[in-house]
N, C-alpha and C positions, 0 to 999 in steps of 0.2 A: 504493500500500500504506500511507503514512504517514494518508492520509485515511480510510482505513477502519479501521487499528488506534486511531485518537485517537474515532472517532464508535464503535467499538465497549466502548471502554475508557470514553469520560464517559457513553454509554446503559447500562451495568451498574452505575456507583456513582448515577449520579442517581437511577435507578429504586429503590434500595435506599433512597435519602434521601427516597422518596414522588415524585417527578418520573417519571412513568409514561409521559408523552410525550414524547417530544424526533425530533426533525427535520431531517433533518441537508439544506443546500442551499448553492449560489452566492451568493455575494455579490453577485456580476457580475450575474446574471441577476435580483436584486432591482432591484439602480438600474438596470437600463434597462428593467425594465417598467414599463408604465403605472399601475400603484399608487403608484409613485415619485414620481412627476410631481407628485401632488397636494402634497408635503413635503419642505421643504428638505433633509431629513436623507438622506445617503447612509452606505452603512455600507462600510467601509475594505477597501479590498485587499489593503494591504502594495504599493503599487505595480506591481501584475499585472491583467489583466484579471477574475480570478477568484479567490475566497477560497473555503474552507472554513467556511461556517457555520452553528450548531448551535440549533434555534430549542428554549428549555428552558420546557417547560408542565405540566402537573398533572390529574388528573381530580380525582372523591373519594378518590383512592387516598392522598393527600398525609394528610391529617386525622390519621388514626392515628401515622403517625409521626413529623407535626410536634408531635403534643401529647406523646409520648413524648420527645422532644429536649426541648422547654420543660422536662417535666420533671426531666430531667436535667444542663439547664444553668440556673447560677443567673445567667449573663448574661443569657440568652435569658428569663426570670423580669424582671428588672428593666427589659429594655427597652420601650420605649412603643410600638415597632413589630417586636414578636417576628420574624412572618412574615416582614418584609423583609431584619432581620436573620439567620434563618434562610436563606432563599434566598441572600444573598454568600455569607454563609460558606460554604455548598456550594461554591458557582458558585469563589469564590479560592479555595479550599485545591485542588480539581482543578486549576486554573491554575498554582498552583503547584508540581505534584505531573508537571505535563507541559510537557516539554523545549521543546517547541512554541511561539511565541510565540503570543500571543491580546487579545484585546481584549473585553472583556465590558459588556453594556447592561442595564438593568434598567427592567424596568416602570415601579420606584415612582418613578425617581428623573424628574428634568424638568430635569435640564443635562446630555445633551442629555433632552430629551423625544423617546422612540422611538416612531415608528408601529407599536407592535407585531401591531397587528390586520392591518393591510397587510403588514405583511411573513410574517405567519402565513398572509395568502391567498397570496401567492404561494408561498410556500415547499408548500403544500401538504397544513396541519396543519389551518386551518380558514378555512371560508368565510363572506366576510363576507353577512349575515342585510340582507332589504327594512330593519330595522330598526337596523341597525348592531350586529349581535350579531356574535362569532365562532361559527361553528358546526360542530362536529366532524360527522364520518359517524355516528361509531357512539356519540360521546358527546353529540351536539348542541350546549344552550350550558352543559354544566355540565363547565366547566375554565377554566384561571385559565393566564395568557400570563405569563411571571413574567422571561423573559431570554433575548438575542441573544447568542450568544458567536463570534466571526469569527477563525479563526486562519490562523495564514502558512503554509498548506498549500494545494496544488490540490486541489479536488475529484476523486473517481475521473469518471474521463472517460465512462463509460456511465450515472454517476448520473440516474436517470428519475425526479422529483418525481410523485407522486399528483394526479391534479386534484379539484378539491372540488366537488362539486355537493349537498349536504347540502340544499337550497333548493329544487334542480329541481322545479317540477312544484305546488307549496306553495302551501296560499290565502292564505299569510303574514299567519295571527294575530297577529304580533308586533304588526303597525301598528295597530294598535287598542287593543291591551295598552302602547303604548309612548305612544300620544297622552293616554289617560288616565293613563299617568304622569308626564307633563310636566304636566300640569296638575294635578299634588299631588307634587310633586319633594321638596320632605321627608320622605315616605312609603319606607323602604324594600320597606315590604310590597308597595308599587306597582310598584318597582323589581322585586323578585322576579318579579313576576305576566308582566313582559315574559318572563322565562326561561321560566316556567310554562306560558305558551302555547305554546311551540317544541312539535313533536310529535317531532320527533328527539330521542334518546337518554334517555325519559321513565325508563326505570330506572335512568342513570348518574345521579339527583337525590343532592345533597348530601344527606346526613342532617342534619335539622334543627338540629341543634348546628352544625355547619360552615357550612349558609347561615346562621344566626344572625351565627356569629364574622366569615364575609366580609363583612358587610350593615353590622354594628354596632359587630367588635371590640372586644365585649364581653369583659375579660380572666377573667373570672368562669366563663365558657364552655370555657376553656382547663382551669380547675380543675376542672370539672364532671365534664370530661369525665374529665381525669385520676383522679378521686374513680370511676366508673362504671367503671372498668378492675381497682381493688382486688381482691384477692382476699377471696373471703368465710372467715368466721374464727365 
């Protein structure tokens, strides 16, 4: 019961803070699968065979109301990396707000550097692509892996993870769309164009201002956008 009131309780505030996806899985059952293997990093148990943990992602859902927060916070204004600072403070004030102990990972940072895309295939959220994309079912590759959260909780014991097969069956455009991208790696537009070939989830596309801002964080974008929400007068 303690693992189902905490996955139900941080899935209704994250979703409200634009975090649309969240995943809830084993700890255990990431480091000993074979996604593991490939990287040193295991993620904590609390010395049990098993942890509680919450894999926290985003579709386009996130854009609106992370440009509404910016606008509202003049910290989140002055930092050079709004986004990331918007994601902790979510991600700690929930930690703080639950009894529960926890440990939380984040994409941006790199001490540790988390496998998030492996531990997003196993967990169930999304499959990794011929070309090393994540790839949702229903969103394909247009969502963003933002944080691991592992708390000192058992899993409920009939938790059954989704398997991902998003790929099955695909003449996997990506690898062509990803070859001419390395071969102009300064180019975000090229960058894009690997997404753009996915034939999964072609309506869950970033509206152009959001692929913009992921691409270039361009802070200008931010305002832009803010400025298009005004009410007319």
């Amino acid at each position: 019961m303690l693992a189902q009131a905490i996955v139900s309780a941080w899935t209704e505030t994250l979703r409200a803070h634009g975090f649309d996806l969240v995943q809830s899985f084993d700890a255990g059952s990431y480091n000993q699968s074979p996604r593991a293997l490939g990287s040193d990093f295991r993620l904590p148990t609390f010395g049990q065979p098993s942890a509680l943990c919450l894999l926290v992602a985003h579709g386009a859902a996130l854009w609106d109301v992370f440009v509404s927060a910016v606008g509202a916070s003049e910290s989140l204004r002055r930092s050079t990396t709004p986004l990331d600072h918007y994601t902790e403070g979510v991600v700690v004030d929930l930690q703080q707000r639950t009894s529960t102990a926890s440990v939380a990972f984040f994409s941006h940072r790199t001490d540790p550097l988390i496998p998030i895309q492996r531990i997003a295939d196993v967990a169930g959220l999304a499959g990794l692509s011929p070309s090393h994309m994540s790839v949702h079912p229903r969103l394909g590759p247009w969502l963003g892996l933002r944080a691991v959260v592992v708390f000192e909780a058992t899993p409920e014991p009939d938790a059954a993870w989704p398997a991902v097969h998003a790929c099955a069956g695909c003449s996997a455009p990506c690898l062509g769309a990803i070859e001419r991208a390395q071969a102009t790696p300064e180019s975000w537009q090229a960058w894009l164009s690997v997404r753009d070939s996915c034939p999964v989830g072609r309506e869950a596309r970033y509206s152009e201002r959001q692929i913009r801002y992921h691409y270039t964080k361009d802070r200008t974008l931010l305002e832009s956008a803010q400025g298009s929400k005004a009410p007319k007068v």
